[in-house]
C-alpha positions in Angstrom: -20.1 -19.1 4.2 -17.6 -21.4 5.0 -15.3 -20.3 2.6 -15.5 -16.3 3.9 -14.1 -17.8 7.8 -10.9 -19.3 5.6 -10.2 -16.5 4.2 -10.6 -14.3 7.6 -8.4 -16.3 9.0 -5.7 -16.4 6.7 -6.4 -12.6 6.1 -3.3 -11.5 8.8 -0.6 -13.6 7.0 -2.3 -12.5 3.5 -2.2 -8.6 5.0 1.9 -9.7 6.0 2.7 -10.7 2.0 0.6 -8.2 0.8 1.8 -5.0 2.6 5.1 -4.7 0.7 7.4 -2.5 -0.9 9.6 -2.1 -4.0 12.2 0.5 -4.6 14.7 0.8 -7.7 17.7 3.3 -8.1 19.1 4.9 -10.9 21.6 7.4 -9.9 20.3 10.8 -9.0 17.0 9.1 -9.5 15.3 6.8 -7.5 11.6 5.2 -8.0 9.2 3.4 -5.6 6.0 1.2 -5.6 4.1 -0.1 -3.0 0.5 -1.9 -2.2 -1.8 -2.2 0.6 -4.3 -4.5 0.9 -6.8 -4.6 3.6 -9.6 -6.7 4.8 -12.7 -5.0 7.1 -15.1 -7.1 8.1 -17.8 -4.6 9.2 -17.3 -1.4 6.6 -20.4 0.1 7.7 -19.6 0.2 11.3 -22.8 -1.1 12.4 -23.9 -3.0 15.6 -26.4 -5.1 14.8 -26.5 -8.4 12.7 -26.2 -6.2 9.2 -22.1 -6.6 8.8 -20.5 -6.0 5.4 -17.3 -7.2 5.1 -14.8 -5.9 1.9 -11.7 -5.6 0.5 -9.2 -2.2 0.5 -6.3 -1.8 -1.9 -3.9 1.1 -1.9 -1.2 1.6 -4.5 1.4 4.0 -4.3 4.1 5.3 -6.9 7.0 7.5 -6.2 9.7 9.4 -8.0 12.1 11.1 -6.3 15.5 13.0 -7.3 18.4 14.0 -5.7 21.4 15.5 -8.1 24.5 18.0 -6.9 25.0 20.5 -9.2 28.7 22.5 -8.5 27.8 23.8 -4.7 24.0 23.3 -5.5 22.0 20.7 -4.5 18.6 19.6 -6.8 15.8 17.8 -4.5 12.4 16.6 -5.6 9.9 13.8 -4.9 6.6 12.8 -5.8 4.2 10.1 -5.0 0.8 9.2 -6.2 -2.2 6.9 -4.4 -4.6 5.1 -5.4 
């Protein structure tokens, strides 16, 4: 039990590191990842004494392109979660 209030309390600077992004470019190209993580310490929503507490992730990946053809202009993007 004691162990569970360390890591609650820690959990806002761990949500700080863990809530980043990455992005890489490759002319036109460009590609993107990011994760999420969450903590909830009642995922149920209840009011009583029975509190579940758990971990959320969310990944994201993205493509996107941008490319001038002549007077033309070629736009796309893309992005998956998980």
């Amino acid at each position: 039990m004691m162990n569970m209030k360390v890591v609650a309390r820690c959990s806002p600077m761990l949500l700080l590191l863990g809530a980043g992004a990455a992005r890489a470019g490759l002319e036109p190209f460009s590609f993107g990842a990011s994760e999420t993580v969450k903590h909830d310490s009642n995922i149920l929503h209840s009011e009583g004494s029975d509190h579940k507490a758990d971990w959320q992730s969310t990944t994201e990946l993205s493509a996107a392109v941008d490319q001038t053809i002549g007077r033309e202009r070629l736009v796309g993007s893309a992005s998956v979660n998980a």
